[in-house]
C-alpha positions as CSV (number, residue, x, y, z in Angstrom):
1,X,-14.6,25.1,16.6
2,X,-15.6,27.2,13.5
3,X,-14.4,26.7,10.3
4,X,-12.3,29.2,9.9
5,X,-10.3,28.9,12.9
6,X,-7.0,27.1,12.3
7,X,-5.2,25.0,15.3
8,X,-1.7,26.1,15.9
9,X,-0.5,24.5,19.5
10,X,-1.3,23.0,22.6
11,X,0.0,24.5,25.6
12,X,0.5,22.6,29.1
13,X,1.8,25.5,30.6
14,X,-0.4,28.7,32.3
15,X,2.3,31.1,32.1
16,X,3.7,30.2,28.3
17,X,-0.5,30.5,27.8
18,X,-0.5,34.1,29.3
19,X,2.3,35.2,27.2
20,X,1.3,34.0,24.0
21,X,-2.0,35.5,25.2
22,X,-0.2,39.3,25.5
23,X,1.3,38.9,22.2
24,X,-1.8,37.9,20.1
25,X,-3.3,40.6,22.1
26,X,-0.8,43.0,21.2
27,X,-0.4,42.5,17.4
28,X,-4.4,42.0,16.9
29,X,-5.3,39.1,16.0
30,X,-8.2,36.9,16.1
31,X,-8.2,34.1,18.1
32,X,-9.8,31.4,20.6
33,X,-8.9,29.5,22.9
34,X,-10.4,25.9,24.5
35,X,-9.0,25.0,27.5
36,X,-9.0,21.7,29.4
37,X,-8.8,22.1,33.1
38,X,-8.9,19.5,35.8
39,X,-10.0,19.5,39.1
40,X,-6.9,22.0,41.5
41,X,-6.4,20.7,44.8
42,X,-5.4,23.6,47.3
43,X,-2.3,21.7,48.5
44,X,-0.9,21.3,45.3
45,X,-1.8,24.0,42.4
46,X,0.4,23.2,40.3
47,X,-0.1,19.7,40.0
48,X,-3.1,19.5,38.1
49,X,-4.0,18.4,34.2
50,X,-3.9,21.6,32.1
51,X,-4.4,21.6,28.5
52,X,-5.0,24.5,26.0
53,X,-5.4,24.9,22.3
54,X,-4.8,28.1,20.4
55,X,-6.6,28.5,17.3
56,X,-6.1,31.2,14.7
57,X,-8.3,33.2,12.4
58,X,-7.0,31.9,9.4
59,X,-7.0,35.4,8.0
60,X,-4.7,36.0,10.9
61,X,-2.3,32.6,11.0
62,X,0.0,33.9,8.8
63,X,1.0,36.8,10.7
64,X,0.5,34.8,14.0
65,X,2.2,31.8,13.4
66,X,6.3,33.1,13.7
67,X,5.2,35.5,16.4
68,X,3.9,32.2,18.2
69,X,7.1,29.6,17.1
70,X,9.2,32.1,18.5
71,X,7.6,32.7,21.7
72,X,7.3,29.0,22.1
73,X,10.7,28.1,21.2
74,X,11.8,31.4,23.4
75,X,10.1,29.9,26.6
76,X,10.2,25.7,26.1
């Protein structure tokens, strides 16, 4: 990851992903994502190893970082 991306969470969850997705989208700010997918089997989607970690421009994580606690704390 560059330098001057900051980690701020890991997510286990797709749809708590997708929203903090829409609101970074929404308010602007740089970000990337690495996610950590396991093999899906077709019987059982949901039971599969998901990992993602959001990091933040660190111009950006201030502004970011109570829009994301909230969400998070909103949807846990």
């Amino acid at each position: 990851m560059a330098p001057e991306y900051i980690f701020h969470s890991t997510s286990f969850d797709r749809e708590l992903l997708r929203k903090e997705e829409i609101c970074l989208n929404d308010h602007d700010i740089d970000y990337q994502l690495e996610i950590r997918e396991g093999w899906r089997q077709a019987r059982a989607p949901l039971a599969d190893n998901f990992e993602a970690e959001v990091y933040i421009n660190e111009k950006d994580f201030a502004k970011a970082d109570p829009l994301l606690k909230d969400l998070i704390q909103k949807f846990s």
